[in-house]
ROVODREN-217674 format. One record per residue (C-alpha): residue in one letter; y, x, z. Coordinates in Angstrom, 1 decimal, decimal comma, padded with zeros to 4 digits. Layout:
! residues N
<atom 'A' <Y X Z>>
...
END
This chain:
! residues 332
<atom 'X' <-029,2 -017,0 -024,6>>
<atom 'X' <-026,3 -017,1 -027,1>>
<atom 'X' <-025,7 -020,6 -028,7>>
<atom 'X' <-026,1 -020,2 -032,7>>
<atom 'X' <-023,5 -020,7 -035,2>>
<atom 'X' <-023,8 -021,3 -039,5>>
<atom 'X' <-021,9 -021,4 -041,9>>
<atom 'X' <-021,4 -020,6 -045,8>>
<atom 'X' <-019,0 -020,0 -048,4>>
<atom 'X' <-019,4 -021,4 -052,1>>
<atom 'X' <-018,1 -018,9 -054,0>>
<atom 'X' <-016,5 -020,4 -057,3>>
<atom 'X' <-013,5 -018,5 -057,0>>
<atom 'X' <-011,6 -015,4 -055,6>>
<atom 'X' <-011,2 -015,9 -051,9>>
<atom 'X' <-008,2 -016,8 -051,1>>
<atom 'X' <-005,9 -016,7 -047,9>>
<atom 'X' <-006,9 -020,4 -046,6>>
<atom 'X' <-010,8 -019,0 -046,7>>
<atom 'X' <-010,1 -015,8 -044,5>>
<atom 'X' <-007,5 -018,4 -042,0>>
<atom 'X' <-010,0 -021,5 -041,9>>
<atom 'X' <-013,1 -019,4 -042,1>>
<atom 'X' <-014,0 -016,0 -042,4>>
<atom 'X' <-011,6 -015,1 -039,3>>
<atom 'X' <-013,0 -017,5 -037,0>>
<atom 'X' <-016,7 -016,0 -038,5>>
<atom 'X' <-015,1 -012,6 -036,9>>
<atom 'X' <-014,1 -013,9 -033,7>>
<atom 'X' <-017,2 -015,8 -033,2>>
<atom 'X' <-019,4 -013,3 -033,8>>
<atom 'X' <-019,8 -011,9 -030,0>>
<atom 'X' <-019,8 -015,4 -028,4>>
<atom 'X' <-022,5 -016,4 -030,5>>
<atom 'X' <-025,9 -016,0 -032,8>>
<atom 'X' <-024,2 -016,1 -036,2>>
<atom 'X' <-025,8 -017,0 -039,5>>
<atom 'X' <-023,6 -016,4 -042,3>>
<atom 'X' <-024,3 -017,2 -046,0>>
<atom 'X' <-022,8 -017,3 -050,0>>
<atom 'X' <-024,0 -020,8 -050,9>>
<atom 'X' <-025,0 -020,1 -054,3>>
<atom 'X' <-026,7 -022,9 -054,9>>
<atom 'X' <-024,2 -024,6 -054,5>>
<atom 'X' <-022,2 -023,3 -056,7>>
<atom 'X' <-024,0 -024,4 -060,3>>
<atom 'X' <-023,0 -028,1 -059,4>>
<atom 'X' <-020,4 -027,6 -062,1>>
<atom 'X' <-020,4 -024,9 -065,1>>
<atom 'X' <-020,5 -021,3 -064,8>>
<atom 'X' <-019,8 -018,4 -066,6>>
<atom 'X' <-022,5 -016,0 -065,7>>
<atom 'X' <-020,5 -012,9 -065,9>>
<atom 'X' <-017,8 -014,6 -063,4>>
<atom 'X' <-020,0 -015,9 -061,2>>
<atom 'X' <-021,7 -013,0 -060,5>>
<atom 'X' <-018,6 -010,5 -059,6>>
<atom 'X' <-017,4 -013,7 -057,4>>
<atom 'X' <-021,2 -013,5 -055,0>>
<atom 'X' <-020,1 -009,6 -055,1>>
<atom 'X' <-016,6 -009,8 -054,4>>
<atom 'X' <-017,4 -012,8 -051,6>>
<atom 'X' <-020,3 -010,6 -049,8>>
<atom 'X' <-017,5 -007,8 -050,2>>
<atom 'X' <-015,1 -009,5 -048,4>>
<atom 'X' <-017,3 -010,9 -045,9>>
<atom 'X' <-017,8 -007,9 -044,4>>
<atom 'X' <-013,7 -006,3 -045,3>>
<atom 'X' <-012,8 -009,3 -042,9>>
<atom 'X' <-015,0 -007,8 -040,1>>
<atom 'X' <-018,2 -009,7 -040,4>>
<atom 'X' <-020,8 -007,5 -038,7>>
<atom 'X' <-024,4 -007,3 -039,9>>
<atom 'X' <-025,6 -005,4 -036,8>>
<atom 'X' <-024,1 -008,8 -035,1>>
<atom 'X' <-024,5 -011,7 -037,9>>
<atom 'X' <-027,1 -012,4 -040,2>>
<atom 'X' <-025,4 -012,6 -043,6>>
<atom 'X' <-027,4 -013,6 -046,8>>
<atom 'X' <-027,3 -015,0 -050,1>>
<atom 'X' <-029,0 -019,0 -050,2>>
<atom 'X' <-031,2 -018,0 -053,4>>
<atom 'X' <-032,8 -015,2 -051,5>>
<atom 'X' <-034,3 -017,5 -049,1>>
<atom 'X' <-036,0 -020,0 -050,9>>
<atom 'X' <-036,7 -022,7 -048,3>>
<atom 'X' <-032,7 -024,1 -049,0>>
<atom 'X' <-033,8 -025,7 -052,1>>
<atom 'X' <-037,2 -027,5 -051,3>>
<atom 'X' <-036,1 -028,6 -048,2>>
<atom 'X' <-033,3 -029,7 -049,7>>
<atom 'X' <-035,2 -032,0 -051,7>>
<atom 'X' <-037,2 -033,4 -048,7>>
<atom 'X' <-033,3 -034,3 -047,5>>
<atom 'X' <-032,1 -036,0 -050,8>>
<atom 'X' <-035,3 -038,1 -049,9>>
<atom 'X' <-033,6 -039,2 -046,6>>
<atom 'X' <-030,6 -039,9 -047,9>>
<atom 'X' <-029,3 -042,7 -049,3>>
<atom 'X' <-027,2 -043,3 -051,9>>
<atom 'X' <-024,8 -045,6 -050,0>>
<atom 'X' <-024,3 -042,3 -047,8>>
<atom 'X' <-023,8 -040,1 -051,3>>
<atom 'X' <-021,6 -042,7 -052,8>>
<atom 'X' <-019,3 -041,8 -050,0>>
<atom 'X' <-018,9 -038,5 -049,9>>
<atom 'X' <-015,4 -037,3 -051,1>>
<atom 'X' <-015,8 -034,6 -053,7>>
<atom 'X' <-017,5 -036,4 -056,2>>
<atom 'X' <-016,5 -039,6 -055,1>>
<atom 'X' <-013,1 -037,9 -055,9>>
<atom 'X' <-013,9 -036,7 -059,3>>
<atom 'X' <-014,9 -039,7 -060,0>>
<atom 'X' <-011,8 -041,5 -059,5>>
<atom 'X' <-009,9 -039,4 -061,4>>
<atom 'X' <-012,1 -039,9 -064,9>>
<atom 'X' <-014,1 -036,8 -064,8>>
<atom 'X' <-017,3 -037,0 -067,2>>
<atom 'X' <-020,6 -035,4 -067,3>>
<atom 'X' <-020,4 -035,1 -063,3>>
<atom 'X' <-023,9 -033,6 -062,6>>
<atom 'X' <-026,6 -034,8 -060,4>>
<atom 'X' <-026,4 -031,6 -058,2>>
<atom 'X' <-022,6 -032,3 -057,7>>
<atom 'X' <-024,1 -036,3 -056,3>>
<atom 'X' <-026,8 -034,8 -054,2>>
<atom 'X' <-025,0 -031,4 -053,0>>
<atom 'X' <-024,7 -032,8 -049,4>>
<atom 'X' <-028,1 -033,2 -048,8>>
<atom 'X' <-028,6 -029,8 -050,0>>
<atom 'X' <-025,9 -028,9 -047,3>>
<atom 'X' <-027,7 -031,0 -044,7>>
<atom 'X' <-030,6 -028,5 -045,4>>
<atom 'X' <-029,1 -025,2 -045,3>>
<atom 'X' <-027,5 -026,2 -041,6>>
<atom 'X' <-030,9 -027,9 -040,6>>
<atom 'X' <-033,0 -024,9 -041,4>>
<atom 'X' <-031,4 -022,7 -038,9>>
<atom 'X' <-031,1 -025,4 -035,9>>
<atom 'X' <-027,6 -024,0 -035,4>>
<atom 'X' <-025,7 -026,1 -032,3>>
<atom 'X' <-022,6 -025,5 -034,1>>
<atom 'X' <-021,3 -025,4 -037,7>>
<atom 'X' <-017,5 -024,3 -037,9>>
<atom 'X' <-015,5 -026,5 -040,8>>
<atom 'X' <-012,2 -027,3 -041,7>>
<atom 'X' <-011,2 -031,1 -041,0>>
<atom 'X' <-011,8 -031,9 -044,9>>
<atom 'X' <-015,6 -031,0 -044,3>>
<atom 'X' <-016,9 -032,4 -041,2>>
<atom 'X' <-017,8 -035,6 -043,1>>
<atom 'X' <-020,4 -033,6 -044,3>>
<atom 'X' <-021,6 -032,6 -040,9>>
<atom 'X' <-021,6 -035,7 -039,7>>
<atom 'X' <-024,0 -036,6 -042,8>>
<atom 'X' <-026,2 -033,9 -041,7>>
<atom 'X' <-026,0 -035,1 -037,9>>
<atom 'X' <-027,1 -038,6 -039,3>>
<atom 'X' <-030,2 -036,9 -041,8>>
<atom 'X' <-031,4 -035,6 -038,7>>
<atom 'X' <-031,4 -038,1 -036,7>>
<atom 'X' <-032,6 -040,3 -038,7>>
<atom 'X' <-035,8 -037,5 -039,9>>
<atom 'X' <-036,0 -037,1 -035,9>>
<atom 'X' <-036,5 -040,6 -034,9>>
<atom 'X' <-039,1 -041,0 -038,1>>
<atom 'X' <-041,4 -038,0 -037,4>>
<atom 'X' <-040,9 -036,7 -034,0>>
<atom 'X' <-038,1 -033,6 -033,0>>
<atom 'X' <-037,6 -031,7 -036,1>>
<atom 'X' <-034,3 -030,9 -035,7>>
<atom 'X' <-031,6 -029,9 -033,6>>
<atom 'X' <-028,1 -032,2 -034,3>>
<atom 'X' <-025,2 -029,3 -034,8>>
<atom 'X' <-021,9 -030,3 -033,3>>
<atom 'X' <-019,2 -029,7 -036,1>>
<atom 'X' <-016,6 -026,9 -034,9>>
<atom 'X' <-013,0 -027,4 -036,0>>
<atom 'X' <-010,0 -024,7 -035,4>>
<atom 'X' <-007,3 -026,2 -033,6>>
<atom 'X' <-005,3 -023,9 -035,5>>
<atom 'X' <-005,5 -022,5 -039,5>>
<atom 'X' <-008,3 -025,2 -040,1>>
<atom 'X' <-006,4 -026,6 -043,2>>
<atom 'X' <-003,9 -024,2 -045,0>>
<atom 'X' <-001,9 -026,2 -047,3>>
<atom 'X' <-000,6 -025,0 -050,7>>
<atom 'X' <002,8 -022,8 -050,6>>
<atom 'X' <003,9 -024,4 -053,9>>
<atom 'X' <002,9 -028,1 -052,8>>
<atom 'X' <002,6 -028,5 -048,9>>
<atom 'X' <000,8 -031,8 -049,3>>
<atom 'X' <-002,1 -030,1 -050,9>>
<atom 'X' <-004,8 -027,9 -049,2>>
<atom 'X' <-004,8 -023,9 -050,9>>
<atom 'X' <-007,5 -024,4 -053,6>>
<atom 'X' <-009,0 -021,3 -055,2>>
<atom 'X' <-009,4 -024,5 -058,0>>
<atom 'X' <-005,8 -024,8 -058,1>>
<atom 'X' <-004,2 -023,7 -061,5>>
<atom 'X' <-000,7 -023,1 -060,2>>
<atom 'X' <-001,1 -019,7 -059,2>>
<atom 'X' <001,9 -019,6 -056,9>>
<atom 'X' <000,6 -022,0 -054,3>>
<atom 'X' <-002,7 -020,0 -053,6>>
<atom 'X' <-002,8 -015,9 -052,3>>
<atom 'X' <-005,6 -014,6 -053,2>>
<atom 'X' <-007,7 -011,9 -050,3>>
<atom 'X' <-007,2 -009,5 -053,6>>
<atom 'X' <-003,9 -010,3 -054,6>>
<atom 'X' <-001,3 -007,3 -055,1>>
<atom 'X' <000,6 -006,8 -053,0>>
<atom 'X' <003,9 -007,4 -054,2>>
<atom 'X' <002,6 -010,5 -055,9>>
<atom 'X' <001,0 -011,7 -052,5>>
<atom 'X' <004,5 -011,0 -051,3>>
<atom 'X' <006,5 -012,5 -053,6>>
<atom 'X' <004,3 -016,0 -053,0>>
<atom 'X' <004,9 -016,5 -049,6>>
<atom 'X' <009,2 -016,1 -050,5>>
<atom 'X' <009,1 -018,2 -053,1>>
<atom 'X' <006,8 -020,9 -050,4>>
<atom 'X' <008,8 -024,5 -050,9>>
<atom 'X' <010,0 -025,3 -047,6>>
<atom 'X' <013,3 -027,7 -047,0>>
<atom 'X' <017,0 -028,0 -046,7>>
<atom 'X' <016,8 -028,7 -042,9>>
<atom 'X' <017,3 -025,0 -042,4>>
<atom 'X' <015,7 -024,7 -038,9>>
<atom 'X' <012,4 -023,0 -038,0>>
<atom 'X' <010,1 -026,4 -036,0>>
<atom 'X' <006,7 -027,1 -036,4>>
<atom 'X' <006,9 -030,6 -037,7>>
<atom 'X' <004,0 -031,7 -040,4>>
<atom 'X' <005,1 -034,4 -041,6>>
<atom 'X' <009,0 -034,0 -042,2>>
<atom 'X' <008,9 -029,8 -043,0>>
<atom 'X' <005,3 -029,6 -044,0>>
<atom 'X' <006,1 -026,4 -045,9>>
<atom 'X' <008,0 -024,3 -043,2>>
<atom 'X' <004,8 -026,1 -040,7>>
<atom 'X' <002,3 -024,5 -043,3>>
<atom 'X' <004,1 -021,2 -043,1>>
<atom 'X' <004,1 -021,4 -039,1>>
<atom 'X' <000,3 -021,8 -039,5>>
<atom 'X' <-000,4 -018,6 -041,4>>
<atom 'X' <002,0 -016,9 -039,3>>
<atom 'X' <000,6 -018,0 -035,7>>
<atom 'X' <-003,0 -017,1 -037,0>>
<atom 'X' <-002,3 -013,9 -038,5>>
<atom 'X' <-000,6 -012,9 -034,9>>
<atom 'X' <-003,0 -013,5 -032,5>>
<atom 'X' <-002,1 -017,3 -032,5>>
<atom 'X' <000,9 -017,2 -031,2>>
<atom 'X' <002,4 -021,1 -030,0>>
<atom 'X' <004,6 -022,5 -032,4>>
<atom 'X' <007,0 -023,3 -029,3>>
<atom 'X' <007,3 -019,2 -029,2>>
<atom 'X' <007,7 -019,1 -032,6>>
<atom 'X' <010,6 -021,3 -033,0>>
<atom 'X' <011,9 -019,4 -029,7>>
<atom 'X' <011,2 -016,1 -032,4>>
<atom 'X' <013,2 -017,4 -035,2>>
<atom 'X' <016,0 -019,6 -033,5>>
<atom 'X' <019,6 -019,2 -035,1>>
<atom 'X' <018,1 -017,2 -038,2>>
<atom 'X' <016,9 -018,5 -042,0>>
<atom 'X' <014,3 -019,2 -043,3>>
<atom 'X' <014,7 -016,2 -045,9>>
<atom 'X' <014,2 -014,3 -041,9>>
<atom 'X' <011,2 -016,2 -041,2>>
<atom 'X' <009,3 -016,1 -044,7>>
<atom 'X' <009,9 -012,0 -044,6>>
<atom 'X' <008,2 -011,8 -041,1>>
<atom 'X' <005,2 -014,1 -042,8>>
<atom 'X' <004,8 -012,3 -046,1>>
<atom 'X' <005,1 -009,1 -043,7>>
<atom 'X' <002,1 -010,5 -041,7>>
<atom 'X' <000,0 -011,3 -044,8>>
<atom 'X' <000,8 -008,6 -046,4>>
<atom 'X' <-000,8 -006,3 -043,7>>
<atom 'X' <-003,6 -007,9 -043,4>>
<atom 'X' <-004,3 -008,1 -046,7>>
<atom 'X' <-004,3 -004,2 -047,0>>
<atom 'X' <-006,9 -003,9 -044,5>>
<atom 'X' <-009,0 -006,5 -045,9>>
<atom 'X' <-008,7 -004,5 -049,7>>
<atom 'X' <-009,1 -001,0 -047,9>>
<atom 'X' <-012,2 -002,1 -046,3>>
<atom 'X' <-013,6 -004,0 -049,2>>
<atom 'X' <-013,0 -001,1 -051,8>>
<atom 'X' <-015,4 001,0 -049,1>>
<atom 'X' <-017,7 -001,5 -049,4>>
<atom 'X' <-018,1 -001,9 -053,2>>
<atom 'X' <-018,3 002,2 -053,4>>
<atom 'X' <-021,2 002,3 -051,0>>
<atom 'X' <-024,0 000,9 -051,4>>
<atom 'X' <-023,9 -001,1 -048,1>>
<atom 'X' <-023,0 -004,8 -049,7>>
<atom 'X' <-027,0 -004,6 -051,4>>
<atom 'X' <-028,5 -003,2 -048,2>>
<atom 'X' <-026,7 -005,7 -045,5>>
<atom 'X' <-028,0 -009,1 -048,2>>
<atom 'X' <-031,8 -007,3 -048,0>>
<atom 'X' <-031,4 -007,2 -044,1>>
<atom 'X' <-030,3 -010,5 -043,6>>
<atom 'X' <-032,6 -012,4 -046,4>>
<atom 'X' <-035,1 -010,6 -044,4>>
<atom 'X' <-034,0 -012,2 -041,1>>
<atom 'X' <-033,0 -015,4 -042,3>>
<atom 'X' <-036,6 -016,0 -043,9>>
<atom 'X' <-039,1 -016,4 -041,4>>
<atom 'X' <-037,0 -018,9 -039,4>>
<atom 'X' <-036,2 -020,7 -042,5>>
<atom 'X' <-040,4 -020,6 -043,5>>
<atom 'X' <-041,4 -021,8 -039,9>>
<atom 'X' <-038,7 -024,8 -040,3>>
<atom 'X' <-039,7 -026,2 -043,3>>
<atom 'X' <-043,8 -026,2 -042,9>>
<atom 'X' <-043,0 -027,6 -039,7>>
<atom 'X' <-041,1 -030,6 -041,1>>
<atom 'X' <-043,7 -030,7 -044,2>>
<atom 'X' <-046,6 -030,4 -041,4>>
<atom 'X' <-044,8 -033,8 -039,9>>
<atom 'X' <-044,3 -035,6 -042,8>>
<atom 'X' <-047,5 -035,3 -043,7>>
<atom 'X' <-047,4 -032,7 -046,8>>
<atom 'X' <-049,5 -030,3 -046,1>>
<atom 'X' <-053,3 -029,6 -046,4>>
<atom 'X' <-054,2 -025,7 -046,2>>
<atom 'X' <-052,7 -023,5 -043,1>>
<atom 'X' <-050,2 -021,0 -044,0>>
END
């Protein structure tokens, strides 16, 4: 029997190369080794304001792209969070197991908070319990994340444990999955930054939708150094290390030892053409496949199919934790 997988996107922006890299490709790849469950996190997504109009072509444009990037339905169960109602109530039975010590620590808000933000919601302070819930609901054993993000699993980890040792085995404690490669794709404009679709310096960020040209013309204008030598070395050429990334993942991960090997003796003008070569080309399948998509109907049929899969396990989960705790009266 396979071993399940879960994950989501929160689609607040265009999805952006550092998505497809630290996510959606590893969704691909994992999709024949194991039981996939695949969401859009919506909920998620009104923990800060919203333009209606936006958000909406951004669900679209992520379910779009979910599939351009080779996600399966026949293989994965993909579906939006709202159309399976169980996220949000038992995501209110886990902000009741968490404490606040445990929110006070986790980094997005904690971040905002540093830097002066006001009118920081309460859904922004409690999102992680609402992620603890969308994992817990599925008893995936793993839940792929970049390395910015497993504090969040390990949250989840320590919900259920803790829910576990109060009522009795409700849950199965997922392992956090990180990519050894591609997990954290740093901005081209500032290497010391992770690609943000929040970023507002366009140049840093390529978009899955970009132009081409313009998707091009990003990657050559990527700040690197004036070493001048191709060497995978974080911390003194983070930007030519950033570039090595994208380019080992968008070539069937190819070692950065074989890469340097590749690119000995020539520029980096050289070795940014062969990367903006790489993107480029698989960009232009990802927009081929996604303009089918949006023409056909399919994007509204695959979300029914899931939703309808998704449901029933997420139902039986959460009367069976409401059963323990006590919460319920009549059968369903």
């Amino acid at each position: 029997m396979k071993k399940r997988m879960l994950s989501g996107i929160k689609p607040t922006g265009q999805l952006h190369l550092g998505s497809y890299i630290g996510a959606l490709k590893h969704f691909v790849d994992y999709q024949d080794e194991y039981e996939v469950f695949a969401f859009i996190a919506n909920l998620h997504c009104i923990t800060v304001p919203q333009d209606p109009a936006t958000l909406q072509k951004n669900l679209r444009d992520c379910v779009a792209l979910y599939l351009a990037c080779g996600l399966d339905p026949k293989k994965a169960t993909i579906f939006l969070q709202t159309d399976v109602k169980e996220h949000a109530q038992l995501g209110y039975i886990m902000c009741c197991h968490t404490y606040m010590g445990e929110l006070n620590r986790m980094t997005q808000f904690k971040d905002k908070q540093a830097k002066g933000e006001t009118n920081l919601s309460g859904g922004l302070y409690t999102y992680p319990a609402l992620m603890a819930a969308d994992i817990l609901l599925y008893d995936p054993d793993y839940v792929p994340v970049g390395d910015d993000q497993k504090q969040h699993v390990e949250l989840t980890r320590d919900v259920a444990i803790r829910m576990n040792h109060r009522y009795g085995e409700l849950f199965r404690v997922p392992e956090p999955l990180v990519a050894k490669v591609g997990a954290r794709i740093m901005s081209l404009d500032d290497p010391t930054r992770k690609m943000s679709k929040s970023d507002h310096n366009d140049k840093g960020c390529v978009y899955l939708l970009d132009d081409l040209a313009k998707a091009k013309k990003k990657i050559m204008s990527a700040k690197t150094d004036s070493i001048g030598h191709v060497h995978f070395d974080p911390e003194n050429q983070a930007g030519v290390s950033n570039l090595m990334q994208i380019y080992s993942c968008l070539n069937d991960n190819e070692s950065f030892e074989q890469i340097e090997k590749d690119f000995e003796g020539k520029g980096y003008g050289d070795f940014k053409k062969a990367v903006a070569d790489s993107v480029c080309d698989t960009l232009s399948k990802i927009q081929t496949r996604y303009q089918e998509v949006l023409s056909s109907g399919e994007l509204e049929e695959v979300l029914t199919e899931g939703a309808a899969k998704a449901r029933p396990i997420a139902a039986a989960k959460l009367d069976k934790v409401q059963r323990a705790i006590g919460m319920e009266i009549i059968e369903h």
